[in-house]
C-alpha positions as CSV (number, residue, x, y, z in Angstrom):
1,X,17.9,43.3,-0.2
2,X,18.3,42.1,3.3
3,X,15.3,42.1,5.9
4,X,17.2,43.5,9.4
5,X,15.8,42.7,13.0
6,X,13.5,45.7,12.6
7,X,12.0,43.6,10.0
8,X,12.8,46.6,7.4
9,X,14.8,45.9,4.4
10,X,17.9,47.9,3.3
11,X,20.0,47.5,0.5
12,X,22.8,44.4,0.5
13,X,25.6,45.2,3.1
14,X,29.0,46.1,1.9
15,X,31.8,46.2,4.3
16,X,35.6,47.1,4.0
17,X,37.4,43.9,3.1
18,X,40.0,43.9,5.5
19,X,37.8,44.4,8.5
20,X,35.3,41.7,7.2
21,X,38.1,38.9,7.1
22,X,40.1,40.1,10.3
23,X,36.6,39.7,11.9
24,X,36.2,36.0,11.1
25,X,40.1,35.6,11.4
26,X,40.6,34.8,8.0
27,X,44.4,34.5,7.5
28,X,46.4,34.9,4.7
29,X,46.2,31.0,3.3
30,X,42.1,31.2,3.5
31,X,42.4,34.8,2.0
32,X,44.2,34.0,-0.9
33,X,41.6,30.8,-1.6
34,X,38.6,33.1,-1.0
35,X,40.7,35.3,-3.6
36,X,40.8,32.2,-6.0
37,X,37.3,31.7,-6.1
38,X,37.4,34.8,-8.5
39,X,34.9,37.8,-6.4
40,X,35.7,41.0,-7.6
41,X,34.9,42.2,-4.2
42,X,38.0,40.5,-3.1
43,X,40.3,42.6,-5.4
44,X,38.9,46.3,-4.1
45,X,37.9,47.7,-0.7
46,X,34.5,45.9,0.1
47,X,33.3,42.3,0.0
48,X,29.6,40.7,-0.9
49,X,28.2,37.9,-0.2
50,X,28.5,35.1,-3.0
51,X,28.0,32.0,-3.8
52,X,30.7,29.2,-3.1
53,X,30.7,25.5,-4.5
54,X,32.2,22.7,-6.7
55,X,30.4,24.2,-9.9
56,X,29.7,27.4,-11.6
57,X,25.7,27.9,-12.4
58,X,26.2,27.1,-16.0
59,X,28.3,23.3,-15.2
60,X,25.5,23.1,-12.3
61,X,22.6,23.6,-14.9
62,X,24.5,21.1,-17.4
63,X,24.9,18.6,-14.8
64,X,21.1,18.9,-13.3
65,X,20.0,18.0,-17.6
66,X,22.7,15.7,-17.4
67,X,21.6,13.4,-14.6
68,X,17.7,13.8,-16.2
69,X,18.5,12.6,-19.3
70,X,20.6,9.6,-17.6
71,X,17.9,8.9,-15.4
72,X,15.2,9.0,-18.3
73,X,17.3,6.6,-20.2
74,X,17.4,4.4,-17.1
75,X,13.8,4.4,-17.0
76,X,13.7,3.7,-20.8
77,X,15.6,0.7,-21.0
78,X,13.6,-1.1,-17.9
79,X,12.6,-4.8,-19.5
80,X,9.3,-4.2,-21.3
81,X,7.7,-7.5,-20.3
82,X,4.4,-8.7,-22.0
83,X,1.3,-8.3,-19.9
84,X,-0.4,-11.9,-19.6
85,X,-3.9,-12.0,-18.7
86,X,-5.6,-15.3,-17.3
87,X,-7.7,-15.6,-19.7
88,X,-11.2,-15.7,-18.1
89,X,-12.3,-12.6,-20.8
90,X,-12.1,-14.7,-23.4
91,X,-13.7,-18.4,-21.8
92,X,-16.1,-17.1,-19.6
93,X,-17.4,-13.7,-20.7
94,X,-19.6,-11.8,-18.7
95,X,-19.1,-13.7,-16.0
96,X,-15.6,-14.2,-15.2
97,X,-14.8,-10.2,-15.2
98,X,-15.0,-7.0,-13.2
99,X,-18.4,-5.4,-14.1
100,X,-19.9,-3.9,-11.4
101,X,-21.1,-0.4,-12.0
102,X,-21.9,-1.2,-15.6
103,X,-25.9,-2.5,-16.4
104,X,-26.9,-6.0,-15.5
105,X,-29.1,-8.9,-16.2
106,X,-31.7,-10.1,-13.8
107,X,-28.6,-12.5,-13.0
108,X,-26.6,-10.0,-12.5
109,X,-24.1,-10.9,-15.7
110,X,-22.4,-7.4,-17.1
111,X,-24.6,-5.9,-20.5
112,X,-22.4,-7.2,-23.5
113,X,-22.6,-3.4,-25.2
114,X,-22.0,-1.8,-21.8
115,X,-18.8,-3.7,-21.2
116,X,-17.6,-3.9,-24.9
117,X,-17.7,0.0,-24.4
118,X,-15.5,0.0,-21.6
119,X,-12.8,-2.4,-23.3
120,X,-13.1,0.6,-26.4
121,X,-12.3,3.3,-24.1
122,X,-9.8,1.7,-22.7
123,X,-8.4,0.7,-26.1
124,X,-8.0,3.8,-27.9
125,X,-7.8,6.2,-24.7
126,X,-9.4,9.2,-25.6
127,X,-11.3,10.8,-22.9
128,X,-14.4,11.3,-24.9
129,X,-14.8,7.5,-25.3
130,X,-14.5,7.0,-21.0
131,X,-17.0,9.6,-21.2
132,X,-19.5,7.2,-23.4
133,X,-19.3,4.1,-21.2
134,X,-22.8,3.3,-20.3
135,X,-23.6,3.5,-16.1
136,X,-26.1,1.1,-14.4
137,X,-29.3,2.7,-13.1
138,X,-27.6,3.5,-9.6
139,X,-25.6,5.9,-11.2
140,X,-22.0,5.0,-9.0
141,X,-19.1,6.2,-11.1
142,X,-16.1,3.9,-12.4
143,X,-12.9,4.8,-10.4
144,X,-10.4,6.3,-12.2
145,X,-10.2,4.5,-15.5
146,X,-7.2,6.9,-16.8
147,X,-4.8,6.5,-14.3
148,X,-3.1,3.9,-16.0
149,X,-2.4,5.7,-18.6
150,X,-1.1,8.7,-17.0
151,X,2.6,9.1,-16.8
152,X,5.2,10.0,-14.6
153,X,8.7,11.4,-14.1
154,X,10.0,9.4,-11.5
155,X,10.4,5.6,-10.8
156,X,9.3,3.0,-13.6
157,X,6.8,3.7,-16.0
158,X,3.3,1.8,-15.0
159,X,4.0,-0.3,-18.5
160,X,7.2,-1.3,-17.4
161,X,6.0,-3.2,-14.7
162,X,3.8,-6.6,-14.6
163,X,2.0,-8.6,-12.3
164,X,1.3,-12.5,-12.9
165,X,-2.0,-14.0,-14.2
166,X,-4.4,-13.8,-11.5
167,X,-5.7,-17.1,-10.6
168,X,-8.6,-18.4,-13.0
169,X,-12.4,-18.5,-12.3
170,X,-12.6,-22.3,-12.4
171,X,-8.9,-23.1,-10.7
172,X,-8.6,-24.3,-7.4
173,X,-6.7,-21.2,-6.3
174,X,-9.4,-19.4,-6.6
175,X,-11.3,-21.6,-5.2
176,X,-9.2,-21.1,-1.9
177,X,-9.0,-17.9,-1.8
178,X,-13.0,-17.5,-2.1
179,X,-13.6,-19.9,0.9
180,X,-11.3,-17.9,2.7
181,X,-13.1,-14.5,2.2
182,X,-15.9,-16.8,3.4
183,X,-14.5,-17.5,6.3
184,X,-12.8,-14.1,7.2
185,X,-16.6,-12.8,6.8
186,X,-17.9,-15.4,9.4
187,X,-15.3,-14.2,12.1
188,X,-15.0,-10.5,11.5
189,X,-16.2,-9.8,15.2
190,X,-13.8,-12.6,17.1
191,X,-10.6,-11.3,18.1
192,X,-7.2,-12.4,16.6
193,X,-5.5,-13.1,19.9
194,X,-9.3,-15.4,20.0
195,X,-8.7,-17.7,17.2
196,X,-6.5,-20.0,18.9
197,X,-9.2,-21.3,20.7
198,X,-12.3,-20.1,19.6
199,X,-14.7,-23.2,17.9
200,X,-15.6,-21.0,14.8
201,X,-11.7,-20.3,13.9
202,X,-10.4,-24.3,14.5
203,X,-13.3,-24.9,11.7
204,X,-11.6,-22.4,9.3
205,X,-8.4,-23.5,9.5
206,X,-9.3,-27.5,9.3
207,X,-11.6,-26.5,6.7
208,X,-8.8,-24.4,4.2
209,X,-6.2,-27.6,5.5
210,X,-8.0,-29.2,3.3
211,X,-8.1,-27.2,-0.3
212,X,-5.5,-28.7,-3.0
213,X,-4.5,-25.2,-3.3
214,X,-4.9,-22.6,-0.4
215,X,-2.1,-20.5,-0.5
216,X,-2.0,-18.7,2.9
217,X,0.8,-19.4,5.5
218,X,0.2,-23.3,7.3
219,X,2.5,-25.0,9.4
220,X,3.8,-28.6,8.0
221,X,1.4,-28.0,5.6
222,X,-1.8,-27.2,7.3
223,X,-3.1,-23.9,8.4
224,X,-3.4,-23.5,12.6
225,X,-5.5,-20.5,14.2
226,X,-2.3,-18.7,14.4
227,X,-1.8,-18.9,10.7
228,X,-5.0,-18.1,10.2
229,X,-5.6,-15.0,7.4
230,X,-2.2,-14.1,8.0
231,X,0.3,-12.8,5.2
232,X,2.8,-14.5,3.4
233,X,6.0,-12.5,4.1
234,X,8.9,-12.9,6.7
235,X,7.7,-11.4,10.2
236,X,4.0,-11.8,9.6
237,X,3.7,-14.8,11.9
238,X,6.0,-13.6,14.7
239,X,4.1,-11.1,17.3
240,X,0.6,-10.7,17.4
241,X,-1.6,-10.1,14.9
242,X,-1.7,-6.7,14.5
243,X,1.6,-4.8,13.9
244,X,2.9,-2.5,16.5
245,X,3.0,0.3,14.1
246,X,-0.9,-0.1,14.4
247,X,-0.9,0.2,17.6
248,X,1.7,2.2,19.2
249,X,0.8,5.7,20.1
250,X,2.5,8.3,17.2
251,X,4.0,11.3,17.8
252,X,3.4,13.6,15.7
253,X,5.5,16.7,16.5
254,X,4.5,18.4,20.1
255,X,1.2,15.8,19.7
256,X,0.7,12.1,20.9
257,X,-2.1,10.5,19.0
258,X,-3.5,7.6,20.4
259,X,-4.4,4.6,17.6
260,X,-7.5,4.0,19.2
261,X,-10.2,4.9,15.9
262,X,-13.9,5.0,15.7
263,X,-15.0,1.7,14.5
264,X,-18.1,-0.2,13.7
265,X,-20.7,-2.4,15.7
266,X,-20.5,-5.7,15.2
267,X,-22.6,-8.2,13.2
268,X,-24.1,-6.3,10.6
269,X,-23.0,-7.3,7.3
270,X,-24.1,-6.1,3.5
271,X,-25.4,-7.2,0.4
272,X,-26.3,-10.9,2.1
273,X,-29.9,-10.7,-0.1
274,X,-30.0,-11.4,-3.9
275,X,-31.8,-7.8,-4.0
276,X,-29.2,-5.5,-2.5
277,X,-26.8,-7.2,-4.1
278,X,-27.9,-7.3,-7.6
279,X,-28.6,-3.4,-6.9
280,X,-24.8,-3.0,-6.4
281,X,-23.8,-4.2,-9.0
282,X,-26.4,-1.3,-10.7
283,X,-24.4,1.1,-9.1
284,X,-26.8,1.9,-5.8
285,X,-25.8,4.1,-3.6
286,X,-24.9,3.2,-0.3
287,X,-26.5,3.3,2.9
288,X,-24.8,4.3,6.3
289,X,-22.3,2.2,8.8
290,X,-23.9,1.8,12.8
291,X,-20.6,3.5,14.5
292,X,-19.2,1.8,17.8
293,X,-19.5,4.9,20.1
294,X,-16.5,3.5,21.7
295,X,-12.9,4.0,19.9
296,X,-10.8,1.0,20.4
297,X,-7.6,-0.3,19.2
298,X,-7.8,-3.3,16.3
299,X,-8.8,-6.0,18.0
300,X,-10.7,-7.8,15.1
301,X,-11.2,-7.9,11.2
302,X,-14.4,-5.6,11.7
303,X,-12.2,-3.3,13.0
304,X,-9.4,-3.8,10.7
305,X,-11.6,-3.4,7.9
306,X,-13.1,-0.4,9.3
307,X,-9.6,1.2,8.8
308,X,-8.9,0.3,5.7
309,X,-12.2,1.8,4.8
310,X,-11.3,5.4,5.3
311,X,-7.7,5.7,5.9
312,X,-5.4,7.7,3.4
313,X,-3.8,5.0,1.7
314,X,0.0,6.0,3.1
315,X,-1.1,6.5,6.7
316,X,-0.4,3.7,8.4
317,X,3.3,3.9,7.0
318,X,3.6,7.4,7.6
319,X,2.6,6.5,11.1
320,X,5.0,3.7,10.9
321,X,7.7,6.2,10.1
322,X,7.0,8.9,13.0
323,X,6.8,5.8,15.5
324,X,10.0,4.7,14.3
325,X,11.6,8.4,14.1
326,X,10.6,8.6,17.8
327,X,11.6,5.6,18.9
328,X,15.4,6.7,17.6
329,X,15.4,3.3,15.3
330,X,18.5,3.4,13.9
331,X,19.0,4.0,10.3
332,X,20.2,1.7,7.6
333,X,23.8,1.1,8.3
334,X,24.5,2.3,4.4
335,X,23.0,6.2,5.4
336,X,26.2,8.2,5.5
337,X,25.7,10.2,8.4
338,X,25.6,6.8,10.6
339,X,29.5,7.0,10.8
340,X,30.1,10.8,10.1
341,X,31.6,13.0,13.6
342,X,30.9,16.3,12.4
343,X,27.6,16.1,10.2
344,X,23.7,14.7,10.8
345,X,21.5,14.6,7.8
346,X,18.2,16.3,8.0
347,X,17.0,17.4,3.7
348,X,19.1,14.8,3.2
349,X,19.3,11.3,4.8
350,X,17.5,13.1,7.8
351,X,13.7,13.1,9.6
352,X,12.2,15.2,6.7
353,X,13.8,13.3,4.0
354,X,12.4,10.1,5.2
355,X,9.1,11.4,5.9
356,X,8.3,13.1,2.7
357,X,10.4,10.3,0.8
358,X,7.8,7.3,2.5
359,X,4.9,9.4,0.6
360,X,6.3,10.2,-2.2
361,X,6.0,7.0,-3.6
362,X,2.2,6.3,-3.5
363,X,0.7,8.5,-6.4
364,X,3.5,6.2,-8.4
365,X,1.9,2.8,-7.1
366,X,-1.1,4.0,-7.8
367,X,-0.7,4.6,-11.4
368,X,1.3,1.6,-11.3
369,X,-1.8,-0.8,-10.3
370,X,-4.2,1.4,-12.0
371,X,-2.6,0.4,-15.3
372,X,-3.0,-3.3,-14.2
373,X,-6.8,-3.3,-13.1
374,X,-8.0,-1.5,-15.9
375,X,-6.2,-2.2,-19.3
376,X,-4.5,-6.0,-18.3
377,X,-6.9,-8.1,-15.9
378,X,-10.0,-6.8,-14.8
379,X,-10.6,-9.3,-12.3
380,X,-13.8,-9.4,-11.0
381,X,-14.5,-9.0,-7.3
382,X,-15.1,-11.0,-4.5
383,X,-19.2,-9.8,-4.0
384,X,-19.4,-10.5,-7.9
385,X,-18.0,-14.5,-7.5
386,X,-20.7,-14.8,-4.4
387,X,-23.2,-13.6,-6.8
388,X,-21.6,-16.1,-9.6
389,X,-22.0,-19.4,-6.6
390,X,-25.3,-18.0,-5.2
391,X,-26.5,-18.4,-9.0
392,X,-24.6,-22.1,-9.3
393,X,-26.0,-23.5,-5.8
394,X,-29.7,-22.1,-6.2
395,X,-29.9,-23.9,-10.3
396,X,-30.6,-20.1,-11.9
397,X,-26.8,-20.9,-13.6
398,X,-24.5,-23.1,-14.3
399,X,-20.7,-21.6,-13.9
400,X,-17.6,-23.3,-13.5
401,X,-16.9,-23.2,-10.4
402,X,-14.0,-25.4,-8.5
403,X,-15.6,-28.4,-6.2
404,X,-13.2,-27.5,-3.4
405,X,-15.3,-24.2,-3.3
406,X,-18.2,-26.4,-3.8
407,X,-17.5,-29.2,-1.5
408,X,-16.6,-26.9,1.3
409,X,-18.5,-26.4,4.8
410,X,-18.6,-22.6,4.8
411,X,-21.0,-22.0,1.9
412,X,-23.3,-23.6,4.2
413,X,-22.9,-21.9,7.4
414,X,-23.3,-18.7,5.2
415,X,-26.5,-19.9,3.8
416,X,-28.0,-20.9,7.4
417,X,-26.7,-17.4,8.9
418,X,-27.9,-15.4,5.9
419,X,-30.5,-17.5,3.7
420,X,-27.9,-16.9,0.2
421,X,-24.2,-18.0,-0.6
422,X,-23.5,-14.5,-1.3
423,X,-20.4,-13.2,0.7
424,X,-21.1,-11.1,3.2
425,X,-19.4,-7.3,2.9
426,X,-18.7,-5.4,5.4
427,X,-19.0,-2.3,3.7
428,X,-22.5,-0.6,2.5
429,X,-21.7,-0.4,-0.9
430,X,-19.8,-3.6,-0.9
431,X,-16.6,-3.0,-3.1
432,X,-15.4,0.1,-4.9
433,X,-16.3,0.8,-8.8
434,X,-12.9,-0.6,-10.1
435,X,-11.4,-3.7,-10.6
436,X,-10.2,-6.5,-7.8
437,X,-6.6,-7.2,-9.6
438,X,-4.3,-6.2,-7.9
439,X,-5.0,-4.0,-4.5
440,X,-4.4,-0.4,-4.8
441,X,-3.7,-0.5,-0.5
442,X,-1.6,-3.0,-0.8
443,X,0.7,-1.9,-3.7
444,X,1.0,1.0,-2.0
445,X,1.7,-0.8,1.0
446,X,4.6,-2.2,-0.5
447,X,6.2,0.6,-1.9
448,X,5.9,2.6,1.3
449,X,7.0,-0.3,3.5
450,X,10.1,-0.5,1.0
451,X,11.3,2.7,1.2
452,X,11.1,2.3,5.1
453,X,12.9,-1.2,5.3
454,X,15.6,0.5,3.1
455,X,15.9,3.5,5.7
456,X,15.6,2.2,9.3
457,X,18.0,-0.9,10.2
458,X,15.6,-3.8,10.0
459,X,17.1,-6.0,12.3
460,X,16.6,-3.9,15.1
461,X,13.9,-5.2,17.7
462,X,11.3,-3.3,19.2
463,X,10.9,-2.2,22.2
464,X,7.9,-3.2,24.5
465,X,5.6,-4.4,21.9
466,X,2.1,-4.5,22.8
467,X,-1.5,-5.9,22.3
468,X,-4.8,-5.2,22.9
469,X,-6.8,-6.1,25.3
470,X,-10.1,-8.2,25.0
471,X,-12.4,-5.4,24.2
472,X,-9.5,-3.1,22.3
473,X,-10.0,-0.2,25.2
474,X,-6.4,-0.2,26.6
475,X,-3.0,-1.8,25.0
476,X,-1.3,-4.4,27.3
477,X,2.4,-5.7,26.8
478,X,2.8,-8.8,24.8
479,X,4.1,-11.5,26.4
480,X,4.5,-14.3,24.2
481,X,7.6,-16.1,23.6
482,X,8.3,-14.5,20.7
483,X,8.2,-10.9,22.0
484,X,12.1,-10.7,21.6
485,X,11.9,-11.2,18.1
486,X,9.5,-8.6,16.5
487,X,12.0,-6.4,14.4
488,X,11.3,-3.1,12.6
489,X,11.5,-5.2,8.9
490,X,9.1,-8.1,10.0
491,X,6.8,-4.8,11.6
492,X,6.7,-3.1,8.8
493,X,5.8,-6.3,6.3
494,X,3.4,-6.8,8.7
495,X,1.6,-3.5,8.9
496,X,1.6,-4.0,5.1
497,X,-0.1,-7.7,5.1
498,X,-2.5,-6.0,7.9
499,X,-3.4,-3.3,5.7
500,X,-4.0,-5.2,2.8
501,X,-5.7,-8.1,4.8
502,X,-8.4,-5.7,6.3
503,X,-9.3,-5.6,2.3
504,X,-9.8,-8.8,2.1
505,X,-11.6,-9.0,5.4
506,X,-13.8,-6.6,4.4
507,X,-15.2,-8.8,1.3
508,X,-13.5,-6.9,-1.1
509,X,-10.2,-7.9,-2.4
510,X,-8.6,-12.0,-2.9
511,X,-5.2,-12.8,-1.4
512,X,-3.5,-13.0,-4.6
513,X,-4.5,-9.3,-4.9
514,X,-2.5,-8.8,-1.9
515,X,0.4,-10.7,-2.2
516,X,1.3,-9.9,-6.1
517,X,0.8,-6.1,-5.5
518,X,2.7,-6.1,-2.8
519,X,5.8,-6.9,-5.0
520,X,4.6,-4.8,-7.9
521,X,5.0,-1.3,-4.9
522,X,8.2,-2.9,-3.9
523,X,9.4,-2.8,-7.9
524,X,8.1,0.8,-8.0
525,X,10.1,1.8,-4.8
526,X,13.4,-0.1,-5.6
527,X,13.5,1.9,-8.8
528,X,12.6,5.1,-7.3
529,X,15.6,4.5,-4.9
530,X,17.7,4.0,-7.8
531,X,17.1,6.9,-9.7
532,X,17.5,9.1,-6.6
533,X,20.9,8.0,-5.4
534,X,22.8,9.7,-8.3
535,X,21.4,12.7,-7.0
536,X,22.9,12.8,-3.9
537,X,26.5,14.4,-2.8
538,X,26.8,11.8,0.1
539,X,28.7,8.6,-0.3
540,X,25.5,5.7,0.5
541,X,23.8,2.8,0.1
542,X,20.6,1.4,0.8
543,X,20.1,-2.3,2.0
544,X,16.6,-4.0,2.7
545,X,14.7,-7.3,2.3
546,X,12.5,-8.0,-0.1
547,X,9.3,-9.5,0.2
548,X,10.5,-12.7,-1.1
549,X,13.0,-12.9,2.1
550,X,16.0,-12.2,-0.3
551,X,18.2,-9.1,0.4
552,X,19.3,-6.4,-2.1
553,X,21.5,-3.1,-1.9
554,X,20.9,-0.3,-3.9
């Protein structure tokens, strides 16, 4: 049936076969091919339409099992590497673990039963034991528990994939990384383009200088106010602070949306008393957030964290992508339609490939970290290790924690501003019901950021980047010497440290979260990309740079 311009439908047209092909001027040479491709129609008076292509349906349904099978076996035979824990389950139980949620001590230490349930349910798998795991009195759900062991049928299975140790509870590492959430909570409300020579920022820096092993980004080996809580990959200390892709207005077909979001007031903090804070980890239910009525752009990490508080976990990359699409970035130099004079891509190696492709791979990173947090590490959080120092400084315990920690200047200037060494959150509830190890934003952060550093040419500098101003009202051009150099690759590993870093800035993720899961998305997209190429016609490649700085082609 055929629908005509009356919007009717009629049966399918038949016309005389010599007046079809001297309509298109078919001549005798294309005749006798359209003969070959064996239409009865061909052979009598009238002509149909029919299908034309390398393969017959049957070879076409052979070859789709075919490529499934091949890509199965691919995913099969991934390195099944073993799944190292740091330990801290076994040395420091009940205290050096993810808990929270679960019923606690006047301490707030996890119930022994409560969290021995958790590790059965998550041992034999069966639905019925989740269902048994005991709940503090606030009644907050766990998040997700099964995920992990959900599979999938594309990219690399979640147990095909690991993550290293997370730091220990005693190591200096961690250590580090605690004095800098310390610190990040201290100067949610001054601006990043402010740390350079605001009083509060130089005290941070001098102060993490000084750990024997801070791992954030320094300069000759000490960290500067324009190092400061910045990411670890190439491009993340080139530009300001905040990627372009956050900023930059998106179109978004016939609509411009303006990145300017409804944000927070500043200086109100959470879970800073031993009361609200041993509630959380009962499982309370949180209160409300005082909104800025004024949108602004990111200026800060209250603001930063404010996004990562509600965002849909691809956005900012799907944003990245639209920004990119209507900037006309070039692609990839490997996309075949780059050097083609008679084709564009569009399903394939076009706009709506990209766009779908950049969210495709999220639900995978998900189950990817999922599997991680809940059945390998279950690292405890940030608000959980202020609740473990509050405990150590005040005499109620004793817990190993590292003197650099110990010895530094911020637990004090928390405990002047807020009367406890618990770290401050910036969200009501303090951290969500699952574990810290690794970042669910940020693993998806690096698989979407993957997928677009293997699409658009990274080298390619943007145009006109941009800042905010004081206040984050209005966007004003950048003009620091740098300006020339902020490329769509070092963009886009920024949006992804930015993303992730509003986490951290927010109280509840560690920068080892961060950095490890970014690599673990990038691992998810790289084999995504690889089990999608033999599925395409075109002659292509795809070329990006790792996290690592090291360059691959797929």
């Amino acid at each position: 049936m055929r629908t005509n311009r009356r919007g009717t439908h009629s049966e399918p047209t038949q016309v005389n076969r010599r007046s079809f092909l001297g309509a298109i001027g078919v001549g005798a040479a294309a005749t006798a091919a359209l003969k070959a491709l064996g239409s009865p129609a061909l052979d009598g008076g009238t002509v149909q339409a029919a299908e034309v292509g390398p393969q017959t349906n049957e070879e076409r349904a052979d070859a789709a099992l075919q490529h499934r099978v091949e890509m199965a076996q691919l995913a099969h035979d991934r390195p099944l590497p073993g799944h190292a824990s740091n330990g801290d389950e076994e040395d420091y139980p009940f205290i050096g673990n993810f808990g929270k949620g679960l019923p606690h001590n006047g301490l707030g230490e996890v119930d022994g039963a409560a969290y021995a349930a958790l590790i059965a349910a998550l041992t034999s798998g069966d639905p019925a034991d989740f269902e048994a795991i005991p709940l503090g009195p606030g009644g907050r759900k766990l998040t997700n528990p099964q995920a992990g062991l959900a599979f999938d049928l594309e990219g690399p299975d979640s147990h095909h994939m690991q993550v290293a140790p997370a730091p220990r509870f005693d190591s200096a590492e961690e250590a580090g990384e605690m004095a800098e959430l310390y610190w990040m909570a201290l100067l949610r409300d001054v601006g990043f383009s402010q740390y350079h020579h605001n009083k509060l920022a130089q005290a941070a820096a001098e102060d993490l200088s000084g750990f024997s092993d801070f791992r954030g980004p320094n300069v000759g080996g000490a960290v500067t106010p324009d190092t400061l809580f910045r990411g670890n990959t190439p491009g993340d200390l080139v530009g300001p602070y905040v990627s372009q892709f956050m900023l930059k207005e998106i179109p978004y077909g016939s609509l411009s949306i303006s990145q300017r979001q409804q944000t927070v007031l500043p200086g109100v903090n959470f879970l800073t008393d031993f009361g609200s804070w041993l509630a959380a980890q009962n499982g309370a239910t949180p209160g409300g957030l005082p909104i800025d009525p004024v949108r602004r752009y990111n200026r800060n990490g209250r603001d930063l964290a404010r996004y990562v508080h509600v965002d849909a976990l691809y956005e900012a990359y799907l944003n990245a992508c639209l920004i990119l699409l209507g900037m006309g970035a070039p692609f990839d130099p490997g996309n075949p339609y780059q050097s083609s004079a008679n084709q564009a891509g569009f399903g394939t190696f076009g706009g709506p490939h990209i766009l779908s492709l950049v969210t495709e791979v999220a639900t995978r990173a998900l189950k990817g970290i999922w599997y991680q947090k809940w059945c390998v590490h279950r690292r405890l959080r940030p608000e959980e290790f202020g609740g473990r120092v509050h405990n150590h400084l005040t005499g109620q315990a004793d817990d190993p924690i590292h003197a650099d920690l110990l010895g530094s200047e911020v637990l004090e200037r928390v405990h002047l501003k807020y009367g406890s060494y618990l770290l401050p959150q910036a969200f009501p509830e303090g951290s969500p019901l699952h574990p810290s190890y690794g970042s669910g934003h940020a693993t998806v952060g690096g698989a979407c950021t993957t997928i677009l550093k293997a699409w658009f040419d990274e080298s390619w500098v943007i145009p006109d980047p941009v800042v905010p101003n004081e206040f984050g009202t209005a966007l004003q051009r950048y003009r620091g010497a740098d300006a020339g150099e902020i490329t769509v690759g070092g963009e886009l590993n920024k949006v992804a440290s930015n993303i992730a870093s509003g986490r951290n800035i927010a109280g509840i993720h560690w920068r080892s979260d961060f950095i490890e899961s970014l690599k673990l998305g990038e691992e998810i997209a790289i084999g995504i990309l690889e089990e999608q190429k033999v599925t395409y016609n075109e002659t292509m490649s795809f070329s990006l740079t790792k996290f690592d700085g090291t360059t691959i082609t797929i």
